[in-house]
C-alpha positions in Angstrom: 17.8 -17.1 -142.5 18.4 -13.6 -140.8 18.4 -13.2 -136.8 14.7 -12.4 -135.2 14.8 -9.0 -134.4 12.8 -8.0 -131.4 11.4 -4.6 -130.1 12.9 -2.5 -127.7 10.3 -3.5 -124.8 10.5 -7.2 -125.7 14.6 -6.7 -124.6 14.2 -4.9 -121.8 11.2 -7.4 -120.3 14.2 -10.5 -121.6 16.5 -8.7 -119.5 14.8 -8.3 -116.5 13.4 -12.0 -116.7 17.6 -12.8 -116.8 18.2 -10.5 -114.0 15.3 -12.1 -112.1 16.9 -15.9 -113.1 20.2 -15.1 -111.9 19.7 -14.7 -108.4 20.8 -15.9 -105.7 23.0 -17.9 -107.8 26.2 -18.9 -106.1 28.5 -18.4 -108.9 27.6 -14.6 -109.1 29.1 -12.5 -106.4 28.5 -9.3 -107.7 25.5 -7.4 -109.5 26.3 -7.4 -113.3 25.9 -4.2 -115.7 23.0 -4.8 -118.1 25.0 -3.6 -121.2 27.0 -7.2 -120.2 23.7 -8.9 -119.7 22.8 -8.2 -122.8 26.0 -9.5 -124.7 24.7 -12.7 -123.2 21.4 -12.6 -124.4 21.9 -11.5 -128.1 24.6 -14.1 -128.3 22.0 -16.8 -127.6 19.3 -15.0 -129.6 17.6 -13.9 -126.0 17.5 -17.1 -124.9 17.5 -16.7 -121.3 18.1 -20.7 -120.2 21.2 -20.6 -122.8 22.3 -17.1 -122.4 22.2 -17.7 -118.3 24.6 -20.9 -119.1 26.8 -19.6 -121.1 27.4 -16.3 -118.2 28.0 -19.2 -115.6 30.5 -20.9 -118.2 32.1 -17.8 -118.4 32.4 -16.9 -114.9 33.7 -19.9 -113.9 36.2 -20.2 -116.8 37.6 -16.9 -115.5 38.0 -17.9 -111.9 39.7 -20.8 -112.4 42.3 -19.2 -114.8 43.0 -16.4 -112.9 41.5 -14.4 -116.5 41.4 -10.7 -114.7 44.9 -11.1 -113.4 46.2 -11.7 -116.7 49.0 -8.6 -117.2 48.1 -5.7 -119.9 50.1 -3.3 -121.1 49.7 0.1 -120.5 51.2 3.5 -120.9 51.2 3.7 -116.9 53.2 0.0 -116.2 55.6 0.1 -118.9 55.0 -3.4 -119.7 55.8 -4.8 -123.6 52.8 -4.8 -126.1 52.0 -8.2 -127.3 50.4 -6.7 -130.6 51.4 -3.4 -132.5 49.4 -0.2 -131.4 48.3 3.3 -132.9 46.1 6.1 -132.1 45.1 5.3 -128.0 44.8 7.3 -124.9 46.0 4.6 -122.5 49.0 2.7 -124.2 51.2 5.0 -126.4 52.0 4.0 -130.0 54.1 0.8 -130.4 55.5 -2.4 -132.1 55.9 -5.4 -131.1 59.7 -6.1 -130.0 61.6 -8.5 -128.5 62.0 -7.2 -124.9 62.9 -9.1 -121.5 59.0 -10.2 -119.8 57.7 -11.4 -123.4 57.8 -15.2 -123.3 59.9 -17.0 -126.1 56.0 -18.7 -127.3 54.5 -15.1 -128.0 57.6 -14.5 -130.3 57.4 -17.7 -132.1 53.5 -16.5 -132.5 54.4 -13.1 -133.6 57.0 -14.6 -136.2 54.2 -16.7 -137.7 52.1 -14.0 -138.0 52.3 -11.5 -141.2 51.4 -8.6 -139.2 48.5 -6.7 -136.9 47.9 -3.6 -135.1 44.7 -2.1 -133.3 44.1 1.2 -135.2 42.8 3.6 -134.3 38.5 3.7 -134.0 35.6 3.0 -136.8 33.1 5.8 -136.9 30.8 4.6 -134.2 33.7 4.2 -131.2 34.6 0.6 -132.0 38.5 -0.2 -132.1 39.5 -1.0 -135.3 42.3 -4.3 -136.0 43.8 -5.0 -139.4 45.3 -7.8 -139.7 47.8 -8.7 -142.9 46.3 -12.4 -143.1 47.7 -13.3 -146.2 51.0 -13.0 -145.0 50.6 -15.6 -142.3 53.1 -18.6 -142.3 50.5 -21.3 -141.4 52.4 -23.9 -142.1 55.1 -22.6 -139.3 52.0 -21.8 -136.9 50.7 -25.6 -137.4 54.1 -26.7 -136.7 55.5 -24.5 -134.0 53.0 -23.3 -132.3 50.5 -25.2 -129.6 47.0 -24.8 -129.2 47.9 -24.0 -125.8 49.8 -21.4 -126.4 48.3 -19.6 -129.4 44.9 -19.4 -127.2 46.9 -17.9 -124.4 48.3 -15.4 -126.4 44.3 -14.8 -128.5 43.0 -14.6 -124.4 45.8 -12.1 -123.6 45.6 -9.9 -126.4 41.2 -10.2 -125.7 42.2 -9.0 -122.4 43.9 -6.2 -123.4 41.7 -4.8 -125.8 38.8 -5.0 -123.4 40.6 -3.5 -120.5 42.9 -1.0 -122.3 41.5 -0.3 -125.6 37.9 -0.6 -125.1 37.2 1.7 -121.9 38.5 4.7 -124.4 35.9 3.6 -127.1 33.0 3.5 -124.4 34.6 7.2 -123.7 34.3 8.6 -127.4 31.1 7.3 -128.2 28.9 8.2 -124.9 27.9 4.8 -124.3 29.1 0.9 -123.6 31.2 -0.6 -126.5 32.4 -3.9 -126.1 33.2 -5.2 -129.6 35.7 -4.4 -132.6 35.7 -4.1 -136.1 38.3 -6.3 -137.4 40.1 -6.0 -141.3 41.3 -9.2 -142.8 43.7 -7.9 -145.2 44.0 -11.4 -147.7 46.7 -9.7 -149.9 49.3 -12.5 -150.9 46.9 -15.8 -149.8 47.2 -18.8 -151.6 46.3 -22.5 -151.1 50.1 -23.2 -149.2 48.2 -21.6 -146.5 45.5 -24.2 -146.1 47.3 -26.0 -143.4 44.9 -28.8 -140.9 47.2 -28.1 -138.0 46.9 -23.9 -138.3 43.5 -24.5 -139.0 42.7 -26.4 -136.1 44.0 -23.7 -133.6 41.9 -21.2 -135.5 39.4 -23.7 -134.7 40.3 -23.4 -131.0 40.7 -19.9 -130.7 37.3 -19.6 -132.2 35.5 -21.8 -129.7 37.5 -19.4 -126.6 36.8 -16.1 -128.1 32.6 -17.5 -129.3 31.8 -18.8 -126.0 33.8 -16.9 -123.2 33.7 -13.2 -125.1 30.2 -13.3 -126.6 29.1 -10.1 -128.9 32.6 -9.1 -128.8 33.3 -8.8 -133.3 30.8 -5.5 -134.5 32.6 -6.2 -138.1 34.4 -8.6 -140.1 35.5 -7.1 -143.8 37.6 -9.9 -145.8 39.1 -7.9 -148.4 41.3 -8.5 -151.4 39.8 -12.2 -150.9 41.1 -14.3 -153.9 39.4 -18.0 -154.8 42.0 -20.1 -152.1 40.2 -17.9 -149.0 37.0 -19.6 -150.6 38.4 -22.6 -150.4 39.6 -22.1 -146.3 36.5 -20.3 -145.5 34.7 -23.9 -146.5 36.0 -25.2 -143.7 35.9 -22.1 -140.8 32.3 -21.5 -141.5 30.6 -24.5 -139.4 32.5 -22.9 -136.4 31.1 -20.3 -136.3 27.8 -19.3 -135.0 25.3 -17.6 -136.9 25.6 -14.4 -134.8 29.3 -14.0 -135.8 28.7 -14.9 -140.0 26.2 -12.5 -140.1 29.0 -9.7 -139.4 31.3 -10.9 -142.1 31.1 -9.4 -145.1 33.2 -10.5 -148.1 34.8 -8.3 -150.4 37.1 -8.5 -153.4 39.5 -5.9 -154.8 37.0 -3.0 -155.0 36.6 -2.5 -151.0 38.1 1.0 -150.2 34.6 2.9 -150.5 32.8 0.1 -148.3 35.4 0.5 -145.6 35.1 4.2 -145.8 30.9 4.7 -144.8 32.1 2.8 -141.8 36.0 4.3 -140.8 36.7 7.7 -141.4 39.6 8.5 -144.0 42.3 9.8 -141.3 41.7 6.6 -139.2 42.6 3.6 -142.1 46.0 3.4 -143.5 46.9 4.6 -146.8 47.1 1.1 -148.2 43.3 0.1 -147.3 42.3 3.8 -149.2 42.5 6.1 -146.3 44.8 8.7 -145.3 46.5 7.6 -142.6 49.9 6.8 -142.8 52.1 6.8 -139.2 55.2 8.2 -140.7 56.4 8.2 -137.1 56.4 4.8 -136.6 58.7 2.2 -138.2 56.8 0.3 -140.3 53.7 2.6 -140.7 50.1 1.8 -139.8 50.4 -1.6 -139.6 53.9 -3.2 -139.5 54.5 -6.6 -141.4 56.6 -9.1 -139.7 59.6 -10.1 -142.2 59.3 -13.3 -143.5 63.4 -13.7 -143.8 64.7 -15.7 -141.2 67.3 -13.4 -140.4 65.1 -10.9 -140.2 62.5 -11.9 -137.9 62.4 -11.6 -133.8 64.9 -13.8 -131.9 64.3 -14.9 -128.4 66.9 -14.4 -126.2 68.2 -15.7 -122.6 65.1 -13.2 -120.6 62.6 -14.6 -122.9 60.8 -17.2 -120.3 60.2 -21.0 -122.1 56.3 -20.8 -121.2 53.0 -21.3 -122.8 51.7 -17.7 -121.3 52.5 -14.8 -123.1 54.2 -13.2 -120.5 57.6 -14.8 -118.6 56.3 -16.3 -115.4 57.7 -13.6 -113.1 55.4 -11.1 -114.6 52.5 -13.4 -114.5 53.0 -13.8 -110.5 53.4 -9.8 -109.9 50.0 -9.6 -111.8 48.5 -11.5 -109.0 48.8 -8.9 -106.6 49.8 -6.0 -108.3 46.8 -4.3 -109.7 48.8 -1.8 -112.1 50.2 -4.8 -114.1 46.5 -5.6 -115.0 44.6 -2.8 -115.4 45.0 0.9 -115.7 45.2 1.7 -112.5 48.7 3.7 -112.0 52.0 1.9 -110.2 52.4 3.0 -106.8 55.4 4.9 -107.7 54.1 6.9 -110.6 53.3 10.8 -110.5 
């Protein structure tokens, strides 16, 4: 059963109606674009009771977590990408790498994970991310890894596609854009991956990213899925709303024409059936965490012991320093 679709002058009535229901409210201090309105209300298929719950939620959740002060990279702060980068205006190209301000939990994150990178735009202004999900060590996730801190590290990497990526997006396509188009690359899955722990923080990061960044996925393409993702996908599916499994689209072997009508051929890797390649970047388009011990990031003495992803001395300059958190330039840069 298929979303209810309504007309254009049925949304725009819903929306003023959930303009008219938010007054005076004292969580709301500040009039509220209607493009972010609107995330609300298609979220809870323009239900204006639920839609105007889940805002408050929201609003609340990011006051008392201090969520805008969270630290993002930039190209103008010079602080260490938490995720691998290509193709932006506001952060240049980079890899993840063990540098002093990453906290010793977002390297123990990045080691379980076989490798991501936002890249790049789909054809309608959306920022792309592939992720190599078959090359995730679950098992070390479930074991090493708390709840607490893999939802820091989903919340600071949210932040930073929203408040670095996305404004470029909005810029390219002549209008808002607040969601991605995400590639699940399942190359290499098998059943070893089906581990309850792992499972349960996707579980956890879900329920963050469903109800505190509503209408933020535009596309989900599982490709190279093999039968064990069938088995996994058993139990992901009742977390997820019907909003979000309506974007997912499942594809087997045969998927490089489908991710062409949406991304154009000089913005997907080589490897997905595109053309890009980023020879001038170690590793390529997207770069895969070795799965060698020796090989893999180790922490060292300026790598903080904290569930952020950032060490706490960072965290604390973000507080007051606006440049550490969004894109407004230092003081001291030209």
């Amino acid at each position: 059963m298929g979303i209810p679709k309504i007309t254009v002058e049925e949304s725009q009535q819903l929306l003023e109606r959930f303009k008219e229901s938010l007054k005076n409210n004292e969580s709301i201090n500040r009039e509220l674009p209607d493009n972010l309105l609107i995330q609300f209300l298609e979220a809870n298929v323009w239900n204006i009771n639920e839609a105007k719950q889940q805002l408050i939620d929201t609003i609340v959740w990011r006051k008392n977590n201090t969520i805008d002060r969270i630290p993002v990279a930039t190209k103008y702060n010079g602080l260490p990408v938490l995720i691998a980068c290509r193709g932006y205006k506001y952060i240049d190209d980079a890899n993840f790498t063990v540098q002093p301000g990453i906290s010793e939990s977002a390297i123990r994150i990045v080691n379980c994970v076989g490798g991501d990178c936002f890249h790049k735009f789909d054809k309608e202004g959306h920022p792309l991310l592939i992720d190599r999900t078959g090359y995730h060590n679950t098992k070390e996730m479930g074991n090493n890894v708390t709840s607490k801190e893999i939802t820091n590290y989903q919340v600071a990497t949210n932040e930073f596609l929203n408040r670095v990526i996305m404004p470029e997006g909005c810029e390219r396509a002549g209008q808002a854009i607040h969601s991605e188009t995400v590639i699940f690359d399942c190359t290499h899955m098998s059943l070893w991956q089906f581990h309850m722990s792992a499972l349960n923080h996707l579980k956890a990061i879900a329920e963050i990213v469903q109800h505190y960044y509503p209408e933020t996925l535009h596309r989900l393409f599982i490709i190279n899925a093999p039968s064990a993702f069938v088995v996994m996908f058993k139990v992901v599916k009742p977390w997820l709303n019907p909003r979000t499994l309506e974007k997912i689209h499942v594809l087997g072997s045969d998927f490089q024409s489908v991710l062409l009508n949406y991304i154009d051929a000089d913005n997907l890797p080589s490897f997905l059936g595109g053309n890009c390649k980023c020879e001038h970047m170690p590793g390529g388009c997207v770069p895969m965490i070795p799965s060698k011990p020796k090989e893999r990031h180790e922490a060292t003495e300026t790598n903080e012991k904290t569930p952020t992803s950032y060490n706490s001395s960072i965290m604390e300059a973000a507080l007051s320093d606006n440049s550490l958190c969004s894109l407004t330039r230092p003081v001291h840069s030209k």
